[in-house]
BAZABA-377616 format. One record per residue (C-alpha): y, z, x. Coordinates in steps of 0.05 Angstrom, whole numbers. Last residue first. Layout:
! BAZABA-377616
@c2->Y, c3->Z, c1->X
...
//
This chain:
! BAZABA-377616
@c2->1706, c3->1724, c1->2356
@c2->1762, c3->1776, c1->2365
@c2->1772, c3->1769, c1->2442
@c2->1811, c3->1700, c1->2420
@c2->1854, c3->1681, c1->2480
@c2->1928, c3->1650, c1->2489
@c2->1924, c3->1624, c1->2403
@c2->1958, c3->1557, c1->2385
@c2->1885, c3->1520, c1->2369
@c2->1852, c3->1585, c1->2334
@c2->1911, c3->1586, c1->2289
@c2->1884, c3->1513, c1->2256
@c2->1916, c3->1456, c1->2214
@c2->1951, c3->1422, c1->2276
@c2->2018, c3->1373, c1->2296
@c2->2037, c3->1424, c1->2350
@c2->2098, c3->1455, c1->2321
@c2->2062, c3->1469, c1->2257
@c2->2013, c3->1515, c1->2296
@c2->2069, c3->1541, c1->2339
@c2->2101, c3->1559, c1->2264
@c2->2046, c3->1590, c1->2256
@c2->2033, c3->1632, c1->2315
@c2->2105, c3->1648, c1->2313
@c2->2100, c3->1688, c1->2240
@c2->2170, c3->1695, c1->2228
@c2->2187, c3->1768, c1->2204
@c2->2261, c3->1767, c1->2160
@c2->2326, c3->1818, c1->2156
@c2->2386, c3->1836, c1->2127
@c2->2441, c3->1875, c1->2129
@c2->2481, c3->1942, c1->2097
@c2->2476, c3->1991, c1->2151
@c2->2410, c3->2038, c1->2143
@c2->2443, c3->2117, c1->2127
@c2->2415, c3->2182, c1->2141
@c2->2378, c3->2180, c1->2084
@c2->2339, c3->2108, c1->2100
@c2->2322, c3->2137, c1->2177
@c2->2290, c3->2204, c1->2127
@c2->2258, c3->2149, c1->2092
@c2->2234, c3->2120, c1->2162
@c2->2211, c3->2191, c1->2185
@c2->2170, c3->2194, c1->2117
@c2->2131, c3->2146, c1->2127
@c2->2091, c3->2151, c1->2064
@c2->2014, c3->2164, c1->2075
@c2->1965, c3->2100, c1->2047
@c2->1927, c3->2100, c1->1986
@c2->1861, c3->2079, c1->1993
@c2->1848, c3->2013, c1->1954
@c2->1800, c3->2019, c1->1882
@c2->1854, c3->1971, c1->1852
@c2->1871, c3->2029, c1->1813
@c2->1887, c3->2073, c1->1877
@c2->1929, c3->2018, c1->1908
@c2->1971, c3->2006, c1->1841
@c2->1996, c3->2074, c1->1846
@c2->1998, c3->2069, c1->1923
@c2->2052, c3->2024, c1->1904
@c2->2090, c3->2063, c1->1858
@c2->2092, c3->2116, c1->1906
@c2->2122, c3->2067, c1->1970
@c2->2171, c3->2040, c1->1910
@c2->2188, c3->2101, c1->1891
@c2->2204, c3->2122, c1->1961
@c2->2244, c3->2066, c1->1966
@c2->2282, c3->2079, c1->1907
@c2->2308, c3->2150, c1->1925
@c2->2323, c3->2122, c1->2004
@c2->2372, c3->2065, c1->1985
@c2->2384, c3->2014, c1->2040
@c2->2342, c3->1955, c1->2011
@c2->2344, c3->1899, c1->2056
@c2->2368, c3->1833, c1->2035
@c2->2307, c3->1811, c1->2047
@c2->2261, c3->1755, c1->2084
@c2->2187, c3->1736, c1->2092
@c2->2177, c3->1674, c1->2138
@c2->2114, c3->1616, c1->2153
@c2->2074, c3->1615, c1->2090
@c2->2034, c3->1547, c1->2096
@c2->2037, c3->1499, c1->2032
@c2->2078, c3->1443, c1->2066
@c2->2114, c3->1488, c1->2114
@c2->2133, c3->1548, c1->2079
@c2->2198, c3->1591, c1->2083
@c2->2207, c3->1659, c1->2042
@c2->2265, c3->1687, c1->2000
@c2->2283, c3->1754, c1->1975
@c2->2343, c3->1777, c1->1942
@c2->2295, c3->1808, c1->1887
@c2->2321, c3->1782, c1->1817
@c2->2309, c3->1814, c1->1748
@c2->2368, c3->1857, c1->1754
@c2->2413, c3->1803, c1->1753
@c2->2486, c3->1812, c1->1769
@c2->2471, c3->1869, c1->1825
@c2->2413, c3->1835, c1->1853
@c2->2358, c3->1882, c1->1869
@c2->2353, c3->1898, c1->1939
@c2->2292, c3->1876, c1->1983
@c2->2230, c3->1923, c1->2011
@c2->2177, c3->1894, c1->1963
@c2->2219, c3->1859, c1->1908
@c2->2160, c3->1831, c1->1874
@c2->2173, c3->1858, c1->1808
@c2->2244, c3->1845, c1->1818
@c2->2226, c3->1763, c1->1810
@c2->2236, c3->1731, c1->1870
@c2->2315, c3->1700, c1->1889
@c2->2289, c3->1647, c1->1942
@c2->2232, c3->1594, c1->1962
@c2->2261, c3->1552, c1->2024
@c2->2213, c3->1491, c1->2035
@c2->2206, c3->1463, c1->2109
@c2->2160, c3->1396, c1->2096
@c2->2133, c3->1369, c1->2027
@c2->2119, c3->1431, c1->1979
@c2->2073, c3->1402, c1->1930
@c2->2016, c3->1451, c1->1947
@c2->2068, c3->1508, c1->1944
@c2->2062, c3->1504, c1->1868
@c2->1986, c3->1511, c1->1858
@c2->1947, c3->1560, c1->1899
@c2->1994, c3->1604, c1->1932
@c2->2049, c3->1598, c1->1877
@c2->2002, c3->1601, c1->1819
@c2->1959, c3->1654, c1->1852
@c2->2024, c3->1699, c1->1862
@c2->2050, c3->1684, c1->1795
@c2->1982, c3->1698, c1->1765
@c2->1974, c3->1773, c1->1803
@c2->2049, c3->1783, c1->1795
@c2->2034, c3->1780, c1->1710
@c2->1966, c3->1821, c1->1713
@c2->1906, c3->1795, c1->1720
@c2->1832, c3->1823, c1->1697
@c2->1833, c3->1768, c1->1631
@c2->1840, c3->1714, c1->1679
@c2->1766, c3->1719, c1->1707
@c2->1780, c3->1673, c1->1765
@c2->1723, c3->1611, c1->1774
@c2->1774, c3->1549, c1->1773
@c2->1848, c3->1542, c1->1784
@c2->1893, c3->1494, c1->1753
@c2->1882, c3->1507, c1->1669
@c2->1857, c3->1575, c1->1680
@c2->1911, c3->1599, c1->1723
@c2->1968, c3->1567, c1->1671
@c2->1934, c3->1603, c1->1611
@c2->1948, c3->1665, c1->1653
@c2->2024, c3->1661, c1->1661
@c2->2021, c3->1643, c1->1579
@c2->1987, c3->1697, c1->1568
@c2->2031, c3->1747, c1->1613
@c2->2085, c3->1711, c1->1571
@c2->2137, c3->1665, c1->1597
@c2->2201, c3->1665, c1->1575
@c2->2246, c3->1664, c1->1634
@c2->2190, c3->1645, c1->1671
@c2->2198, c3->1578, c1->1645
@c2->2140, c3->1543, c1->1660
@c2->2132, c3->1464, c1->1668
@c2->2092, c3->1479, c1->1725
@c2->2126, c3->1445, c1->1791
@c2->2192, c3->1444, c1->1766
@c2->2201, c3->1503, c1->1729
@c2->2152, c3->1552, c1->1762
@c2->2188, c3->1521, c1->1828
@c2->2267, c3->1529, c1->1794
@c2->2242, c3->1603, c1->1774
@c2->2225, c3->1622, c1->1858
@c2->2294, c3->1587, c1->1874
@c2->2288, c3->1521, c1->1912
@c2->2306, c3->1496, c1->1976
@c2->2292, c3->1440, c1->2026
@c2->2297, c3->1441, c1->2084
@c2->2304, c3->1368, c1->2126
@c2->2281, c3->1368, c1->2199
@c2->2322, c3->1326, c1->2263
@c2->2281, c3->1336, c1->2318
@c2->2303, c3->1393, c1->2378
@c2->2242, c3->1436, c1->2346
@c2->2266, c3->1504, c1->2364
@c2->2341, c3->1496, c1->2352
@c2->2314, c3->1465, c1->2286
@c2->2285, c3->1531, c1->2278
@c2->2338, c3->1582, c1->2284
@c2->2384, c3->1536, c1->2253
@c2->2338, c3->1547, c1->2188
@c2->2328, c3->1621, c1->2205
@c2->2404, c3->1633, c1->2211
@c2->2413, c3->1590, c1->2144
@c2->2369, c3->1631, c1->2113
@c2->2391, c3->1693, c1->2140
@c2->2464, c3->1677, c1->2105
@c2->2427, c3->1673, c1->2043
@c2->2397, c3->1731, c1->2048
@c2->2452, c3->1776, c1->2055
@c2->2490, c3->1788, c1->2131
@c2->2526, c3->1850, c1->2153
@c2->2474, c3->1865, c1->2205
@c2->2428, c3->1810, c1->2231
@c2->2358, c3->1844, c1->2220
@c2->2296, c3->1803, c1->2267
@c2->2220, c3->1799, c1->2269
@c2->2191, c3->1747, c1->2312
@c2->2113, c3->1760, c1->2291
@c2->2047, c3->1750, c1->2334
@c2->1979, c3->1755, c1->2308
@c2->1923, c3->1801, c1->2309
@c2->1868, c3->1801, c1->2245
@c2->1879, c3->1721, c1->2250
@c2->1892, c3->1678, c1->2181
@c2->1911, c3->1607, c1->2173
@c2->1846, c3->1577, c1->2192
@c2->1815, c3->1636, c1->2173
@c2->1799, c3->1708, c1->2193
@c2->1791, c3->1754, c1->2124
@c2->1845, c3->1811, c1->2125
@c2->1851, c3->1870, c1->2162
@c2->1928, c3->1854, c1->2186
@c2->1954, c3->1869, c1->2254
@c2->2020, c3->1849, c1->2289
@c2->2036, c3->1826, c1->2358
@c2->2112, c3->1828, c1->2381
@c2->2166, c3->1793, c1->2392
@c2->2235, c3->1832, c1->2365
@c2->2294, c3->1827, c1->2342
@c2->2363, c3->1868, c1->2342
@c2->2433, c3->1869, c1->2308
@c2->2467, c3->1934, c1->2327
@c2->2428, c3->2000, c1->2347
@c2->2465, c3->2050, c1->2309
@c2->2410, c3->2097, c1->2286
@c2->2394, c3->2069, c1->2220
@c2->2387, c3->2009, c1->2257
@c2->2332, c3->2042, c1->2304
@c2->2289, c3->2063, c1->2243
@c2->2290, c3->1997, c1->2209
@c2->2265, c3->1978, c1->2272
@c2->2208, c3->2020, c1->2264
@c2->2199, c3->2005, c1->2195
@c2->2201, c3->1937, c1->2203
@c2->2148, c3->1935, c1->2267
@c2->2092, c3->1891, c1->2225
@c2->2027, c3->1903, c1->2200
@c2->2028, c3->1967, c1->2251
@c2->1954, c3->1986, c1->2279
@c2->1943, c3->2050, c1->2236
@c2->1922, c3->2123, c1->2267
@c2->1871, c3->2175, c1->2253
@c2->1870, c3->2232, c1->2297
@c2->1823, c3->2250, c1->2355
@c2->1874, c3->2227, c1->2412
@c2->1869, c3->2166, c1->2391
@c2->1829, c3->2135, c1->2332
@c2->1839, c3->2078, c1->2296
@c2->1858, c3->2045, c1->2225
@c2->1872, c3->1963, c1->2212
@c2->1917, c3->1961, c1->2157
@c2->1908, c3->1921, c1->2086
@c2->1967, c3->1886, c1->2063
@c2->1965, c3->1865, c1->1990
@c2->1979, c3->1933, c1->1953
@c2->2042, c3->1938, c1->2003
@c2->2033, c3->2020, c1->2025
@c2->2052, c3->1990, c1->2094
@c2->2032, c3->2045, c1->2148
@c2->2032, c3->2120, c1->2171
@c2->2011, c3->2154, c1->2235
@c2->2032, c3->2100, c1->2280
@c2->2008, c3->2058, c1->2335
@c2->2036, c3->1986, c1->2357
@c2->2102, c3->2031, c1->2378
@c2->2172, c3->1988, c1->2389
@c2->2211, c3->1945, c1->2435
@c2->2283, c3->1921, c1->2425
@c2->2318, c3->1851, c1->2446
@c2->2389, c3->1864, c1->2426
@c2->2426, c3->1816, c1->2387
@c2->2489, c3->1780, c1->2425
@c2->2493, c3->1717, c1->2390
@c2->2483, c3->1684, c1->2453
@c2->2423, c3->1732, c1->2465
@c2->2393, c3->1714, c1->2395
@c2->2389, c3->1639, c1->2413
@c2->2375, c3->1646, c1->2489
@c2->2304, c3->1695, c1->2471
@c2->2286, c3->1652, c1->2415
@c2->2284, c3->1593, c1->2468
@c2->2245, c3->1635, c1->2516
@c2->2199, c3->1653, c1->2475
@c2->2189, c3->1581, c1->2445
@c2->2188, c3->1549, c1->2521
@c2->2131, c3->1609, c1->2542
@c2->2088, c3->1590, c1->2475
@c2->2085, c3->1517, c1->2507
@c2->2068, c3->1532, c1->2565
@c2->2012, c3->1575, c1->2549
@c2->1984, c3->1531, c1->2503
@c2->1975, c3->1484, c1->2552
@c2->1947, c3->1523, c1->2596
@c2->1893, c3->1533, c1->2543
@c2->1890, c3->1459, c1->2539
@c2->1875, c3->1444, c1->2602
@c2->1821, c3->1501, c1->2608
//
């Protein structure tokens, strides 16, 4: 019981302290549906369905389309705490429910949200922390000796077989080895709060493509020693190649033997009208609690697991 009070407190400081950081820069604090009647197409999120009303809904993986939706609309710089669902295996690291701090600071790229999210967080810790950053191709570089400059889709897979046992190489593509590579291999020498930027295009999920270099996403992500803690764009404003994207993704979904997923088409139609130019990133704040609190496991941050 202590220590469940505990971790009440201490989630009720970190709210509060987001809260005072984003209201001195004057963002607005906005609220959106858990239920929809479209989701993610992403081939690696999986959504948790329902039923109301005697339709089939989805549990939202995260509110970005939503408040994607209220930018278009002329809501100003916003974020957002709120729960998040995921059906994907319940870990150490992973919870079917967990909580996100979701954010878009308008007329920023990137790199100006990852030096938001970096004071951000050393506003939350009040101890001194060193970041350190690296492009995505600097890691492969530095941490693998390739150069995915060059690299081959054999070469990508020869590195999985030499550093990670038991997976049939021959059934991955290119993102499928750089994505076990990075996961399984290069973030495991990440010391502290590591900055991973400028992905490859093929991962661009909802970012821009960089106008000198096609073959760069302006995407980065933040990871404590090996754990995935942030997911950030340069959004992607244009509506044609969005929809592509969704289709292209469902694609892949229905050869992965995955049920493709409806478009949200009121979130295209938000992309049409017009999103301003910005960018935005989801914080996972059950993690970072984790990190926060010196442990290795969600179920030790978490108010009450009804799940197990």
């Amino acid at each position: 019981m202590q220590l469940l009070v505990e971790n009440l407190k201490n989630r009720a400081l970190i709210y509060q302290k987001i809260r005072a950081f984003f209201n001195v820069q004057q963002y607005l604090e906005v609220d959106t549906p858990l239920l929809g009647k479209t989701t993610n197409t992403d081939i690696h999120i999986q959504s948790i369905q329902a039923i109301a009303s005697r339709r089939s809904v989805f549990l939202q993986t995260s509110p970005e389309f939503s408040m994607k939706r209220l930018l278009a609309s002329g809501s100003g710089s916003i974020y957002q705490i709120c729960h998040a669902f995921r059906d994907e295996e319940q870990g150490r690291h992973h919870h079917p429910e967990f909580t996100l701090l979701e954010w878009y600071s308008l007329g920023f790229d990137y790199q100006a949200l990852i030096n938001q999210l970096e004071e951000l967080i050393v506003g939350l810790l009040e101890v001194k922390e060193s970041f350190q950053r690296f492009s995505y191709f600097e890691c492969f570089q530095q941490k693998l000796q390739l150069d995915l400059n060059s690299a081959t889709l054999d070469d990508c897979r020869q590195k999985v077989s030499e550093h990670i046992s038991g997976i049939d190489i021959l059934q991955l593509n290119r993102d499928d080895c750089l994505d076990l590579l990075i996961s399984e291999v290069v973030s495991k020498q990440f010391n502290g709060f590591t900055f991973v930027y400028d992905y490859p295009s093929s991962q661009a999920s909802l970012a821009k493509i960089k106008v000198s270099n096609p073959d760069i996403a302006e995407r980065f992500e933040l990871f404590y020693n090996d754990l995935e803690l942030a997911n950030g764009f340069s959004e992607l404003t244009d509506a044609n190649e969005q929809r592509r994207r969704f289709e292209q993704d469902n694609v892949r979904r229905v050869a992965n033997g995955l049920e493709a997923y409806p478009v949200d088409e009121d979130f295209l139609q938000a992309l049409e009208q017009g999103l301003p130019e910005c960018a935005g990133v989801a914080l996972g704040l059950d993690r970072l609690l984790m990190v926060m609190s010196n442990d290795d496991n969600l179920q030790s941050v978490l108010t009450l697991d009804t799940f197990t």
